[in-house]
N, C-alpha and C positions, 0 to 999 in steps of 0.2 A: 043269374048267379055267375060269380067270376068262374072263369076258369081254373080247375084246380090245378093245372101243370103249369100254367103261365103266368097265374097275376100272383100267386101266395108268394111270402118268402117266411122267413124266420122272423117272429115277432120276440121284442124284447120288454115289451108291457102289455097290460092286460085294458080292458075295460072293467069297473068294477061292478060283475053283474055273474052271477050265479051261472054255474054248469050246472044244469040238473043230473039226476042219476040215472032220469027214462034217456036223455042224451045219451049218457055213457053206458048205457046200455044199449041202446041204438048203434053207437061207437062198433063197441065190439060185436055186433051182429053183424058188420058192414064188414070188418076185418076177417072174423072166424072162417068163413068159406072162402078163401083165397089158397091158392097152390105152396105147398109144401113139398121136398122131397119123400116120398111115402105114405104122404099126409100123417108127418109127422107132428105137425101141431107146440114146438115148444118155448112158444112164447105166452110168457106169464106176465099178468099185469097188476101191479097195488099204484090204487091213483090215491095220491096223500092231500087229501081236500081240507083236516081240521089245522087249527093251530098246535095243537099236541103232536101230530105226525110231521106238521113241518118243523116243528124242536127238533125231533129225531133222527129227521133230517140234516137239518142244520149241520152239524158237525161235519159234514162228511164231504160238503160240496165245496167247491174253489172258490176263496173268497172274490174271483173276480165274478164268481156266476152265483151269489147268496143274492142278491140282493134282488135280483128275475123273479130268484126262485123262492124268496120267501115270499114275494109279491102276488106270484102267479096263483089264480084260483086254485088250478091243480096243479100237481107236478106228480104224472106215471113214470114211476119206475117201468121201465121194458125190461124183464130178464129170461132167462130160457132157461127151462128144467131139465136139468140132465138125467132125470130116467125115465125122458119121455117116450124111450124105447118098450117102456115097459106096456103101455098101453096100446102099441101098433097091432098087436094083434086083434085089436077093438077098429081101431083108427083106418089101417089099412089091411083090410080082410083080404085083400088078393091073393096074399100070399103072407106066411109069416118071416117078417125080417129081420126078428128081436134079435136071434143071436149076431146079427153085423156086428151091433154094439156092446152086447156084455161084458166081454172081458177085453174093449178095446178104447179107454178112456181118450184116447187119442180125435180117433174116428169121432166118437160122441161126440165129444166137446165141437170140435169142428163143425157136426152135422147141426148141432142146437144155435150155434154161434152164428154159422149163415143162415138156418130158418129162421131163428128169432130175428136177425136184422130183415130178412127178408117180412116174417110179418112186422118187423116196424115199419119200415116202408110203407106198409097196405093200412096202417096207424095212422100216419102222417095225412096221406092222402085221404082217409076213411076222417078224418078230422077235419078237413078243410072241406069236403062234400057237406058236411055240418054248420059249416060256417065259423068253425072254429078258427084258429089260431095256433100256429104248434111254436114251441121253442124247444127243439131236438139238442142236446149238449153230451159230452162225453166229459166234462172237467168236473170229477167226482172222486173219493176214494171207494173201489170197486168193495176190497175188501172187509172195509169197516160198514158200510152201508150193506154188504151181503149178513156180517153177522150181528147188525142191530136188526134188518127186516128178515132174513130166512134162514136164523135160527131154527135147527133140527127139520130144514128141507134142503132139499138135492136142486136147489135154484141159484143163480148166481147172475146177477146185474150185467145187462149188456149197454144199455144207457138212457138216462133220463129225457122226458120231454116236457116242457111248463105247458100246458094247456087253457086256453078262457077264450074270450072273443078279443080277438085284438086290437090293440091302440094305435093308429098310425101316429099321432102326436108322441110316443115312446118309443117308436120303431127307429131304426135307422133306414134309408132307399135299399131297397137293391144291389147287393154288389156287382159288379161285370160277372159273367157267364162266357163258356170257349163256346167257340162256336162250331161246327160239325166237322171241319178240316184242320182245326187245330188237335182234335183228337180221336177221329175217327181212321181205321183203318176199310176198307175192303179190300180182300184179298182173294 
């Protein structure tokens, strides 16, 4: 198996060959036990697999990224739920930490915005231990695509990712990478 920190990169075509759903349920088992702050848990997933959900789609993405993304097997939405507070008393029994967030959309938004990227992150890499392929993009409209998929929920798009097994024949290489003194500090 490649390595997943070393050899993946962002694929920009697919293979055309089926993601099953015992996958993408495997997927999200690999992801769900990874660290949260509080184990607050609020990343929400719709993987839009038919031709009707990528219509729906459709409208909302950048025309420089339709044409990935109408191609790709899947394309997940990653979003994070903004009243994932509500369930910490479940989530993280050590202590209850609902009130941090109730009356403090600020804080929320924030805490949901880095967990869900954080579990995209565990996404990405939870998808290449599969042998997947990711193509991670933020070139979307947030808001039109929040109220065509999460209509009368408290979720809101943090960023899309194409999914299937990837095509190095539609890929482009690698781009250059910094290397540890170009951007690391120790202090």
């Amino acid at each position: 198996m490649k390595n997943i920190f070393t050899e993946n990169k962002t694929y920009y075509g697919f293979q055309d060959k089926e993601v099953s759903q015992t996958t993408l349920v495997e997927l999200y088992e690999m992801v769900k036990n990874n660290a949260t702050s509080f184990n607050c848990q609020p990343l929400r997933i719709t993987f839009i697999k038919s031709k009707e959900g990528k219509e729906r789609l459709d409208p909302f993405v950048l025309e420089t990224n339709k044409e990935k993304t109408m191609q790709a097997p899947i394309t997940a939405i990653l979003a994070m739920d903004l009243s994932f507070y509500e369930d910490l008393p479940k989530n993280f029994p050590a202590m209850d930490v609902s009130f941090l967030f109730k009356d403090n959309p600020d804080f929320t938004y924030q805490t949901a915005f880095r967990n869900s990227s954080l579990q995209g992150g565990y996404f990405i890499k939870a998808a290449h231990a599969l042998g997947l392929g990711t193509g991670p993009m933020s070139g979307f409209d947030n808001n039109g695509l929040d109220e065509e998929f999460f209509k009368g929920k408290n979720w809101k798009s943090n960023f899309l990712c194409n999914l299937g097994y990837g095509d190095e024949a539609q890929t482009r290489p690698r781009a250059p990478r910094y290397e540890f003194d170009d951007i690391v500090e120790i202090l």
